[in-house]
C-alpha positions as a Markdown table, in Angstrom:
| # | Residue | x | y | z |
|---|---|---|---|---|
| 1 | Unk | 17.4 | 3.5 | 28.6 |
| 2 | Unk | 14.5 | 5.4 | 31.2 |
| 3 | Unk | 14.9 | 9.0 | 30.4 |
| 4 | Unk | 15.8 | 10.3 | 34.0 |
| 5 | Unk | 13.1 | 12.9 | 34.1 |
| 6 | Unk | 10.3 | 10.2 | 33.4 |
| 7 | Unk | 7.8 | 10.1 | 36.3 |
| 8 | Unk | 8.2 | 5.8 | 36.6 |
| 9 | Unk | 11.7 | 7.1 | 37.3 |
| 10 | Unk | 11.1 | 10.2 | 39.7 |
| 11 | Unk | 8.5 | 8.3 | 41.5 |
| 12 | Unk | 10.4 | 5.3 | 42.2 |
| 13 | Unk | 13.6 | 6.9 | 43.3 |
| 14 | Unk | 11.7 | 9.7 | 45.2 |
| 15 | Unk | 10.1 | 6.5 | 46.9 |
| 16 | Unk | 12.9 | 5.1 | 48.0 |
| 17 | Unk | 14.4 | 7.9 | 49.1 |
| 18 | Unk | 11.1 | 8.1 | 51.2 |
| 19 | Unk | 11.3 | 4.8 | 52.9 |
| 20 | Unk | 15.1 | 5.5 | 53.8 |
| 21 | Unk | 14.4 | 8.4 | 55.5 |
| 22 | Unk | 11.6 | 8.0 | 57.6 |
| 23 | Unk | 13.3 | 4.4 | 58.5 |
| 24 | Unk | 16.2 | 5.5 | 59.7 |
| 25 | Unk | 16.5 | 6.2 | 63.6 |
| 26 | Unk | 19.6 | 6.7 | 66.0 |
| 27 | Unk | 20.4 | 3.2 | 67.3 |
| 28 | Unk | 21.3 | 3.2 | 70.5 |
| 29 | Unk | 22.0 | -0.9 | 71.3 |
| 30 | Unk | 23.8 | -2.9 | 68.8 |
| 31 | Unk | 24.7 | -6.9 | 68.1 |
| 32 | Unk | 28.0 | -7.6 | 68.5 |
| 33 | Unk | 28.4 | -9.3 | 65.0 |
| 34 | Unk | 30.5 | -6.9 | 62.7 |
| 35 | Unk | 29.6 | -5.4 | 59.4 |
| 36 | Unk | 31.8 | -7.3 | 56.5 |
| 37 | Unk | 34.6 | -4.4 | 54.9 |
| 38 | Unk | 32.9 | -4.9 | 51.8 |
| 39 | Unk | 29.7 | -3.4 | 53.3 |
| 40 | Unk | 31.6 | -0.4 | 55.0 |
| 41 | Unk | 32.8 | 0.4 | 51.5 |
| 42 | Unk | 30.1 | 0.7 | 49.8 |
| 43 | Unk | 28.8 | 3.1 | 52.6 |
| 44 | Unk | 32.1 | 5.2 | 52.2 |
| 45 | Unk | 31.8 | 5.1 | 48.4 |
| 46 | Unk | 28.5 | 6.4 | 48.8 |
| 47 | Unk | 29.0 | 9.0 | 51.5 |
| 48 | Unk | 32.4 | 10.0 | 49.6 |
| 49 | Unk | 29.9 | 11.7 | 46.9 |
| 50 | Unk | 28.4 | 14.3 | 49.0 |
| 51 | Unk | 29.0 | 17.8 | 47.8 |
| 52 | Unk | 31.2 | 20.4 | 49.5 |
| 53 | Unk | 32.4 | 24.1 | 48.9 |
| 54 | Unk | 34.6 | 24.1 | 46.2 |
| 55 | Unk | 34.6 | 20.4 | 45.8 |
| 56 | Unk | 37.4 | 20.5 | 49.1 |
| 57 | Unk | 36.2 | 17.4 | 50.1 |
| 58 | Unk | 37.1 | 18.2 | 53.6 |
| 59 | Unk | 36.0 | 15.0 | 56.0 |
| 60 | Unk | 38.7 | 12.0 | 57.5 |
| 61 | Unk | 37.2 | 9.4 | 58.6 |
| 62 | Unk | 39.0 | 6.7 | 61.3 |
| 63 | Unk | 36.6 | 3.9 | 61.3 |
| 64 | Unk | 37.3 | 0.7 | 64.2 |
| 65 | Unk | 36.6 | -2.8 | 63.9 |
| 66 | Unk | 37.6 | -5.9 | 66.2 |
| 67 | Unk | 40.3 | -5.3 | 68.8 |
| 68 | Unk | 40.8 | -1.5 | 67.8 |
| 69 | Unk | 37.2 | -0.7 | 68.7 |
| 70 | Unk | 37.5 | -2.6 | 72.2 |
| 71 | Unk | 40.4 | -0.6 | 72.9 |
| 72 | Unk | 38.7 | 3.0 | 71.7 |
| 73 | Unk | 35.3 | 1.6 | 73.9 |
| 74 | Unk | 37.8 | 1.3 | 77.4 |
| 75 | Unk | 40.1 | 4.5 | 76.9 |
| 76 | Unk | 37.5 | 6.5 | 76.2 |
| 77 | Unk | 35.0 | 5.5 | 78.7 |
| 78 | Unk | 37.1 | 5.4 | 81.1 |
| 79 | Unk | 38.5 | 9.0 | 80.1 |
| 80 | Unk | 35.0 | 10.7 | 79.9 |
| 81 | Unk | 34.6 | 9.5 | 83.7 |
| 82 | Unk | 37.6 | 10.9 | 84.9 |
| 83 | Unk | 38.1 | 14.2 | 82.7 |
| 84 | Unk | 36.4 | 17.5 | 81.8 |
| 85 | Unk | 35.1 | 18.2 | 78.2 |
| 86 | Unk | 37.5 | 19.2 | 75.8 |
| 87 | Unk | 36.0 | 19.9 | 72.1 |
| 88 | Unk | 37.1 | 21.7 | 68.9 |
| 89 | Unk | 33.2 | 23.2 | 68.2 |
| 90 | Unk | 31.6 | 25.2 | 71.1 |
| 91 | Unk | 28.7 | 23.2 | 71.4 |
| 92 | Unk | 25.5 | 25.0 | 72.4 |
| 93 | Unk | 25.4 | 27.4 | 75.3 |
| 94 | Unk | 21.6 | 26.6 | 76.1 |
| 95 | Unk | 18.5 | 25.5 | 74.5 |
| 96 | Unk | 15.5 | 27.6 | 74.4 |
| 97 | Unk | 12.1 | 27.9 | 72.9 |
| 98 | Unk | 11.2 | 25.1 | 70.4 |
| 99 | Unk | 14.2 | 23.7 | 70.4 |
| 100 | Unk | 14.5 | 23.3 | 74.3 |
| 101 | Unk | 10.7 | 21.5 | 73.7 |
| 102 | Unk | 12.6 | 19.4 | 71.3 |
| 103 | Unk | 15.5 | 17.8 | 72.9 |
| 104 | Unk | 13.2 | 17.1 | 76.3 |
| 105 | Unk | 10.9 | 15.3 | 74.4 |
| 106 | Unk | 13.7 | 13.0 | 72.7 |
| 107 | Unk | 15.3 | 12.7 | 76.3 |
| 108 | Unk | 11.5 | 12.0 | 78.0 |
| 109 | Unk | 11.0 | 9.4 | 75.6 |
| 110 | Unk | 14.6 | 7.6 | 75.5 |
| 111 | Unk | 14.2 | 7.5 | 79.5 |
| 112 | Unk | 10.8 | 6.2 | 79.6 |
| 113 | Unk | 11.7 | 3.4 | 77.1 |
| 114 | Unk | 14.3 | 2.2 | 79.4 |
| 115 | Unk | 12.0 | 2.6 | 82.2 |
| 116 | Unk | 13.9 | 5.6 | 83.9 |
| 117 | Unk | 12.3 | 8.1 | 86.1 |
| 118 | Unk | 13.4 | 12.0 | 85.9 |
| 119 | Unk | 14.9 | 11.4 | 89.7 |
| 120 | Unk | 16.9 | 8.2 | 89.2 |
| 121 | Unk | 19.9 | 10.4 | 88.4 |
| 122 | Unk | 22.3 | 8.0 | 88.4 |
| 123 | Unk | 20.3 | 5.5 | 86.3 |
| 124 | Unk | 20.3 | 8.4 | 83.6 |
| 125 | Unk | 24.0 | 8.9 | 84.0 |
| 126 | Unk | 24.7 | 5.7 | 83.1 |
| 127 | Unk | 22.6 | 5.5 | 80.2 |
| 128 | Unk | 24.6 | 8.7 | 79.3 |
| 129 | Unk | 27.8 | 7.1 | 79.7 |
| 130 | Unk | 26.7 | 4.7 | 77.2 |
| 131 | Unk | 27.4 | 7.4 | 74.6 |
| 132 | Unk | 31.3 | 7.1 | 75.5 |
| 133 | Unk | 31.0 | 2.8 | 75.3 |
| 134 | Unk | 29.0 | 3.7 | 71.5 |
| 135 | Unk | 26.1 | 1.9 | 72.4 |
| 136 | Unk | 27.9 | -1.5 | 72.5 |
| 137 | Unk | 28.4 | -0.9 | 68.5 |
| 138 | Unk | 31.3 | -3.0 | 66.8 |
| 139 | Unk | 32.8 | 0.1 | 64.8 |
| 140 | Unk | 33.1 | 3.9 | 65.3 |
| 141 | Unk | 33.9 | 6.2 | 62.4 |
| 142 | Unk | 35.6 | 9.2 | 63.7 |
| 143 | Unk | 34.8 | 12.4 | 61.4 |
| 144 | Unk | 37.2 | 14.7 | 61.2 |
| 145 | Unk | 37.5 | 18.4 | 59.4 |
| 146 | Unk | 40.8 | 20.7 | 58.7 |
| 147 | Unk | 41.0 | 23.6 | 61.3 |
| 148 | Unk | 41.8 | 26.6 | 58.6 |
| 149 | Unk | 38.1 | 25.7 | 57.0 |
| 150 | Unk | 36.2 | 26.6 | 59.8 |
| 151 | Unk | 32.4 | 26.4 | 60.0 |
| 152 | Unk | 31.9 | 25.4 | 56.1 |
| 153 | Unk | 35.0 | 22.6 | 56.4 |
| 154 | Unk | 32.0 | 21.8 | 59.5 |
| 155 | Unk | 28.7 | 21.7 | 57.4 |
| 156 | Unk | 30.4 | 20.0 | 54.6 |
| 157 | Unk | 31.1 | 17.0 | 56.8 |
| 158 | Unk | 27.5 | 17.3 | 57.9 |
| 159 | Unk | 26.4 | 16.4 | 54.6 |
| 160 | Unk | 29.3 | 13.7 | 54.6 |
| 161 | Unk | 27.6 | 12.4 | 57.7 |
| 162 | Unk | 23.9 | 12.2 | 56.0 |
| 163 | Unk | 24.8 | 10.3 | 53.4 |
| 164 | Unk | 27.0 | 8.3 | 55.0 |
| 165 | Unk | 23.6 | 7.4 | 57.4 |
| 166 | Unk | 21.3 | 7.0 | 54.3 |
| 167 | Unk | 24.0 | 4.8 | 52.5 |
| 168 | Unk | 24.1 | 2.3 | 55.6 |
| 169 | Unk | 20.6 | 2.5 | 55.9 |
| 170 | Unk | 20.0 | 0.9 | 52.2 |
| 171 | Unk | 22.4 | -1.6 | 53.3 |
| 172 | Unk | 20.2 | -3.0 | 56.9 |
| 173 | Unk | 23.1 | -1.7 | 58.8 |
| 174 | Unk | 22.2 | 1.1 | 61.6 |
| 175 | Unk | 24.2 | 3.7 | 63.2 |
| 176 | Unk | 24.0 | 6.8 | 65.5 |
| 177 | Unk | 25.8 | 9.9 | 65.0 |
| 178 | Unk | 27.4 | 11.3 | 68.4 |
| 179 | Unk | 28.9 | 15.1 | 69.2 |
| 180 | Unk | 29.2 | 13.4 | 72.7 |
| 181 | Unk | 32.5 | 12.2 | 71.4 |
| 182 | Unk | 33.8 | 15.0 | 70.2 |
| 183 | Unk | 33.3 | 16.1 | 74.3 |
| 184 | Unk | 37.0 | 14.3 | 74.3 |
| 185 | Unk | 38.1 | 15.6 | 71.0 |
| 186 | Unk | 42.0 | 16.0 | 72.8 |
| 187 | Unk | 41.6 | 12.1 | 73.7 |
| 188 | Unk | 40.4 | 11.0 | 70.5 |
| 189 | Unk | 42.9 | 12.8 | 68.7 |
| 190 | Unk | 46.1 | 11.2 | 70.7 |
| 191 | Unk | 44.3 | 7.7 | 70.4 |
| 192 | Unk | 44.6 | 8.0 | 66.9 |
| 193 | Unk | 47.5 | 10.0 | 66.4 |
| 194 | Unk | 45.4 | 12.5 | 64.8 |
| 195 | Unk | 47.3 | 15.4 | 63.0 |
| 196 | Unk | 46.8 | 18.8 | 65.6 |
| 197 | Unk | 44.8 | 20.5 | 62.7 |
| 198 | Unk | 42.3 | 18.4 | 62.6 |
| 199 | Unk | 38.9 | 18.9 | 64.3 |
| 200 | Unk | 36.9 | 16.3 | 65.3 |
| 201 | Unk | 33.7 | 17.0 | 64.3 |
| 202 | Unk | 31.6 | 13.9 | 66.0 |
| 203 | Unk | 31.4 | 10.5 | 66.1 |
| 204 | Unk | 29.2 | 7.6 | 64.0 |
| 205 | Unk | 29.0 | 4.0 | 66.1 |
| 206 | Unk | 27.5 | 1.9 | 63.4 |
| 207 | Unk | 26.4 | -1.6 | 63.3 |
| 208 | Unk | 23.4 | -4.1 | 63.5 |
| 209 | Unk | 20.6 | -2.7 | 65.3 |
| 210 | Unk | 19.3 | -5.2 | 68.7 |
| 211 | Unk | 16.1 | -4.7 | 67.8 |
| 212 | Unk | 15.1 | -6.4 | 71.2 |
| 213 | Unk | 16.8 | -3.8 | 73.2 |
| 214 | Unk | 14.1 | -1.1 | 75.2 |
| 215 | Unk | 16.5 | 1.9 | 73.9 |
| 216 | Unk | 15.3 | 1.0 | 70.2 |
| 217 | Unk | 12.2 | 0.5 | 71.2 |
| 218 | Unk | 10.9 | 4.6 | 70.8 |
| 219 | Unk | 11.2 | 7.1 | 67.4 |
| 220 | Unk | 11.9 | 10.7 | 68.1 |
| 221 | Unk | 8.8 | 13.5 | 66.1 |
| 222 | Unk | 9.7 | 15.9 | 63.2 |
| 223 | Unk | 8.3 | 19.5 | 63.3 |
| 224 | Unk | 5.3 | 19.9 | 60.8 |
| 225 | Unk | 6.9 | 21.5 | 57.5 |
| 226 | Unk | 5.7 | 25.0 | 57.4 |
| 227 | Unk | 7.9 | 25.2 | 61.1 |
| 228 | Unk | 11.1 | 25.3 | 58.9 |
| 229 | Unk | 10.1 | 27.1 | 56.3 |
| 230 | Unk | 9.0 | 30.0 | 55.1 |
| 231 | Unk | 7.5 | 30.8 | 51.7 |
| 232 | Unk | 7.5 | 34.3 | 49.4 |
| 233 | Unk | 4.8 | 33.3 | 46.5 |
């Protein structure tokens, strides 16, 4: 048996762990061929490991395939055109500084990959709208968290996402994370018959990436390290 502190051991796994995450990108055009159940659960067995505060365990997830994904696509589509925001986070008031920098620099180079100028307004709203059709995905895992657990019930599902993205990743299967769903949280939660304490946290539209499509086309930077971090030696 490999002593799990050898450094054949370290380096392989760290290696792997390497390749996953620099490899995995928000997809934002998908095949239409679905991902076999036995596939989805060995990303749920996965993601169902991540760690949370007192081992709560807090995340649902309502994950689509077939007909029940078409029907989530059209009444929710069709509901985001026609009705204000409802969500169960606040999602941010602005964006400033670093961060503002950030997200125009994703949205610059998602735009200019499809070949959108910053005035075609309406072309941009309809790649926006996208976000409420999941990309063209052929499941959607809803991620849900219970009300009386506030923001940590929140960042425990965060790491529930992560590994549910890493997990799919090792398995050629891509996905995109979404708050844009959870714009519509009181639709989503009557489409599923979601109990009233739960919180929809966000969305993950997961499938096989069209690698052909313009929207896949671009990768988004990562701050230099020292950015995040700060160091008391």
């Amino acid at each position: 048996m490999t002593d799990i502190t050898s450094p054949d051991r370290t380096t392989v796994e760290y290696d792997a762990l390497d390749r996953l995450t620099a490899r995995r990108h928000s997809t934002r055009a998908f095949r239409p061929d679905p991902v076999p159940r036995d596939v989805v659960d060995k990303i749920l067995a996965i993601a169902q490991r991540a760690p949370s505060w007192c081992n709560t365990q807090p995340w649902h997830v309502t994950i689509t395939r077939g007909a029940e994904t078409e029907a989530f696509r059209e009444g929710l589509s069709e509901h985001a055109t026609s009705q204000p925001m409802v969500t169960d986070f606040e999602f941010p008031g602005e964006y400033r500084g670093e961060y503002r920098n950030r997200r125009r620099e994703a949205g610059i180079a998602l735009y200019s990959a499809l070949g959108i100028t910053r005035e075609d307004r309406a072309a941009s709203g309809r790649q926006m709208l996208e976000n409420f059709r999941l990309f063209g995905a052929p499941h959607v895992a809803i991620v849900t968290t219970e009300e009386h657990l506030g923001v940590y019930g929140a960042v425990d599902c965060g790491l529930y996402v992560q590994s549910f993205l890493l997990a799919a990743e090792s398995l050629g299967v891509a996905c995109i994370p979404q708050a844009a769903l959870a714009s519509h949280s009181d639709f989503i939660r009557r489409h599923f018959d979601l109990p009233d304490e739960r919180r929809v946290l966000c969305g993950i539209s997961f499938g096989y990436e069209d690698a052909n499509h313009a929207a896949n086309s671009f990768r988004t930077s990562r701050a230099d390290l020292e950015s995040g971090v700060t160091r008391r030696e």
